[in-house]
N, C-alpha and C positions, 0 to 999 in steps of 0.2 A: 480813520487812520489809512492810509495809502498803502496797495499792496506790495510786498515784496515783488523789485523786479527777478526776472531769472539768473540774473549778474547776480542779485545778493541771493540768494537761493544758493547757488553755486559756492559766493563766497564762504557761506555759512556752514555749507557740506566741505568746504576745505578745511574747515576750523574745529571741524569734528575729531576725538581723541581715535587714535589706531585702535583698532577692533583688539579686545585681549590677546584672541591667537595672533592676531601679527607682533604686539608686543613680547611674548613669548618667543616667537621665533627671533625677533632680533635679540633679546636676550641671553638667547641661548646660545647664539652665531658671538655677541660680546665673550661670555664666557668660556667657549672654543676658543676666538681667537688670543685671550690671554693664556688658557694652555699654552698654544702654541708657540706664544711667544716667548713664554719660561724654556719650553724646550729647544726655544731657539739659541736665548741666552746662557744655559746650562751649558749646551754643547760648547760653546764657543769659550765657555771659563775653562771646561775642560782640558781642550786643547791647549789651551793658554797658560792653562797651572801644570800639564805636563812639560811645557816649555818651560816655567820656571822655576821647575825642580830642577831640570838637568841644569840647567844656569845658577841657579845656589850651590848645584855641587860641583859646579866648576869652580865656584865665586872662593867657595870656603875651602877647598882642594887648596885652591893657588894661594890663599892667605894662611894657609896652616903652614904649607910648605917654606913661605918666604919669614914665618915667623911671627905673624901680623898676630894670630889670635892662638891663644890657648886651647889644648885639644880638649876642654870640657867646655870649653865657650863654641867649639866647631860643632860637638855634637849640638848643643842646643839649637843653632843657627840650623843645622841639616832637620833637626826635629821638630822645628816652626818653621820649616820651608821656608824661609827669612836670608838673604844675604845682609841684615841689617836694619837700622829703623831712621827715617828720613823724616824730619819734620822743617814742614815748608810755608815759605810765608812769600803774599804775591800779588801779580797781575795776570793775565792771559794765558800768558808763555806757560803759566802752572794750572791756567785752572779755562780750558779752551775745548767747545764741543767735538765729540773725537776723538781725538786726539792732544797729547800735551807732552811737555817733558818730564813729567810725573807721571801720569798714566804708563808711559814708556818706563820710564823706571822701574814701576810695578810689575809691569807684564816680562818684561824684555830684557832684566838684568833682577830681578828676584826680592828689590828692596818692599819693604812696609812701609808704607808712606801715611803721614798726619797730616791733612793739609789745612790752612785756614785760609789759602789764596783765595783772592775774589777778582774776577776780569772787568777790567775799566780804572782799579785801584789806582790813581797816584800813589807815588814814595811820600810826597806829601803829606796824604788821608792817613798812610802806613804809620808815619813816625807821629803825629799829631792829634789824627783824629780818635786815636784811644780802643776802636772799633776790633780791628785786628790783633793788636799787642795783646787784648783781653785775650783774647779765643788764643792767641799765641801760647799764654801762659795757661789757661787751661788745657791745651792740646798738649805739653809739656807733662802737666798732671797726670792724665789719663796715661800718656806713655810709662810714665814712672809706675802708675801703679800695676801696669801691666807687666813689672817687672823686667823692664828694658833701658836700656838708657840709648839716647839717638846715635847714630856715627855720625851726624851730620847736621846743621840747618840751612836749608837754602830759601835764597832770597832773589827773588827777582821783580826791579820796578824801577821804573826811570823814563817808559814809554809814553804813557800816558801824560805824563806831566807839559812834553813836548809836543804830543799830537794833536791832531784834532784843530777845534777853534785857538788853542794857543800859537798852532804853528806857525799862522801866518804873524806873526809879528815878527818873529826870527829872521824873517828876509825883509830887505829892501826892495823896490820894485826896479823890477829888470831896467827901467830907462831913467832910474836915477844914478844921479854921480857916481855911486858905489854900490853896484848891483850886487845879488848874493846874502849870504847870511851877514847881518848885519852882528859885526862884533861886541857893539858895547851890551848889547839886550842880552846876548848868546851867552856873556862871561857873567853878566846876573844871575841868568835863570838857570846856569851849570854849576856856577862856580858858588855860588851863596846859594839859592833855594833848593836846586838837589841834591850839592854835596851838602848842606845842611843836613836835610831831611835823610838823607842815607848816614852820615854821620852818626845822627837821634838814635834810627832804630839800630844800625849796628850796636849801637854801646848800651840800648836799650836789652836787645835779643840776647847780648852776651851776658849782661848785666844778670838776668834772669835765670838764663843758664847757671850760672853763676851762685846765683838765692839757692835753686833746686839743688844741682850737680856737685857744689861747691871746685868750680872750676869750667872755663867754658871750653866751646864747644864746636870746632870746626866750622865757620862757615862758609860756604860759600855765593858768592854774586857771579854776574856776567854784564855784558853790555851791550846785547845786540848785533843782529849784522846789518851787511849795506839794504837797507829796502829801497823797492823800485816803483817812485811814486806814478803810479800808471792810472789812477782813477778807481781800481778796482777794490772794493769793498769785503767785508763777509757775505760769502755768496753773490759774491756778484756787486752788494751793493745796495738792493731792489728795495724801493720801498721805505719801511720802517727798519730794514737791516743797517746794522752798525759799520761804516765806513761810507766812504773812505775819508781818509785821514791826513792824508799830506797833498795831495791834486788840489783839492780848492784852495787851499792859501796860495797853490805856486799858478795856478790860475789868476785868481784876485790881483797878485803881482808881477803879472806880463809872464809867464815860463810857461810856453806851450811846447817846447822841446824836451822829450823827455832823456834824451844825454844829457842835457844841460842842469834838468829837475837829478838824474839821477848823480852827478857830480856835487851836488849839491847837499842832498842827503848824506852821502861818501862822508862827504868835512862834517857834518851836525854830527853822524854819527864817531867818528875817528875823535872828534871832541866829546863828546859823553863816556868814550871807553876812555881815553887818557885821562879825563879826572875820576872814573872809577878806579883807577890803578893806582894812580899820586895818592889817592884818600885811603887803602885799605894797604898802602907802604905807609903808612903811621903805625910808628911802634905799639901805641895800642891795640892795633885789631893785625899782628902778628900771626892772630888763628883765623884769618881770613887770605879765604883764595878766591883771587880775579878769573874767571874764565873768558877768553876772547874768543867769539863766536862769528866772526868778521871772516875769517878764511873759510866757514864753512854753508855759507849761504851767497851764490852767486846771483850776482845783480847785473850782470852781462845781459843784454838784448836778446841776444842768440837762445839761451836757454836758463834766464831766468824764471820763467813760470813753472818750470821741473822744484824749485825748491821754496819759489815766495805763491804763499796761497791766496794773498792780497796785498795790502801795502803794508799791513803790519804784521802778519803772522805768517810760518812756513807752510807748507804742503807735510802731508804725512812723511815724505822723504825727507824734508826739510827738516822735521821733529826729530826724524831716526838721527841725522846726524848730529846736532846737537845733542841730544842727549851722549851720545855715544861720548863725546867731550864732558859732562860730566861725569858719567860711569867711570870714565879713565881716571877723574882726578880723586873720587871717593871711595876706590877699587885701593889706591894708594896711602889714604888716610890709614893711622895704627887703629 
């Protein structure tokens, strides 16, 4: 048998298990550090639930005041530090590392939030694929039995359906006859497949509501702002990170300008909000409110990276102010 050279000698001392006391000291250093880290997180609930005390007794002040609730329904709201109960169904926009327009909600305006949002979600998977509705209707359950009934269901999804590897079909290539978004594909895939699939779950959500509550139930949608197709990703982008979303199809299609890529996005998007608002002015979803999120995310050159934190989602600022636009319209809900 031939003898071990010093390379395997070596390699073989490398393969050796850590001496106990060293195992011990890192374990001990793991177990520190998640102390640590509770009292990190502790801290930071704190501060965060003294802010949304004072903001539920603002919330429930101003609704007693104007009428909105009952003063044994105020106490209870003051005594479950609760401005309310939000059950929400979704894409990104709800369920997004960080920060979200739900998280916001929670923290920064006082609501209880139920969410079954999941990020990447088409409206399509939403109305269709069974997945979410379920958890919808259980998340439903669980509120009731807590002895609450929601002010609200919000719904957000329509992004996914357009991004991504679908996008680039939506345009035509910059040096054919009819450069730009190509109309007859854009009136398909808005006007049948996702006002379809919103259509579904709208009357699905209500429907339910409806089974449980006997009577539905506020909800509300939105449609997006202008996004600024620039290449940029989550984080960047990097790697196995999720984006970007709209640069390679308008790559793929001659648009290396990006005024021209962001003009362009402007019309996709201005068409996804106008048939979310034609579709939820149908008499039956009367309980549904359109929010336009278009004024509050700038896609100007100069200082759109203050509010787009990549090509599909805002900046922490970007979230304050949308949300802000929901608080308003479900601050006004009875």
């Amino acid at each position: 048998m031939a003898k071990k050279t010093g390379k395997g000698r070596n390699a073989s001392r490398s393969r050796r298990k850590p001496s106990s006391a060293t195992s011990a000291k890192a374990l001990t250093s793991a177990i520190r550090r998640g102390n640590d880290r509770a009292a990190e997180v502790f801290a930071d609930r704190v501060s965060k639930n003294r802010r949304r005390t004072a903001v539920v007794k603002r919330h429930v002040n101003a609704a007693r005041s104007r009428g909105l609730v009952e003063p044994a329904v105020a106490e209870s709201m003051l005594a479950r530090n609760s401005a309310g109960t939000l059950v929400a169904e979704g894409d990104s926009w709800f369920d997004y590392p960080l920060y979200d327009i739900l998280k916001n909600l929670d923290d920064n305006y006082g609501y209880e939030i139920h969410s079954v949002a999941h990020r990447g979600d088409a409206v399509e998977i939403m109305a269709y694929g069974g997945g979410q509705l379920d958890d919808f209707a259980r998340c439903l359950e669980q509120v009731l039995r807590a002895g609450t009934v929601p002010k609200a269901i919000l719904l957000s999804g329509g992004g996914n359906d357009v991004a991504g590897d679908e996008f680039g079909m939506l345009i035509n290539h910059k040096l054919s006859p009819t450069p730009g978004l190509n109309a007859d594909i854009l009136e398909g895939v808005l006007q049948q497949r996702i006002r379809f699939a919103y259509a579904t779950i709208l009357s699905a959500v209500t429907q339910l509501c409806i089974r449980y509550l006997r009577q539905p139930v506020p909800v509300l949608v939105h449609g997006y702002g202008y996004p600024v197709p620039d290449g940029r990703g989550f984080l960047g982008g990097w790697g196995p990170l999720p984006g970007p979303w709209l640069e390679p199809g308008f790559r793929e299609k001659g648009y290396d300008d990006l005024t021209e890529r962001i003009q362009i996005a402007a019309q996709l998007i201005d068409a996804f909000n106008s048939m979310i608002a034609q579709l939820v002015a149908q008499p039956e979803f009367a309980h549904v409110h359109y929010i336009d999120l278009r004024p509050d995310l700038s896609n100007k050159p100069a200082d759109y990276k203050r509010w787009w934190g990549n090509e599909l989602h805002p900046t922490a600022r970007g979230f304050d102010a949308v949300t802000a636009r929901f608080a308003d319209v479900i601050a006004k809900l009875p």
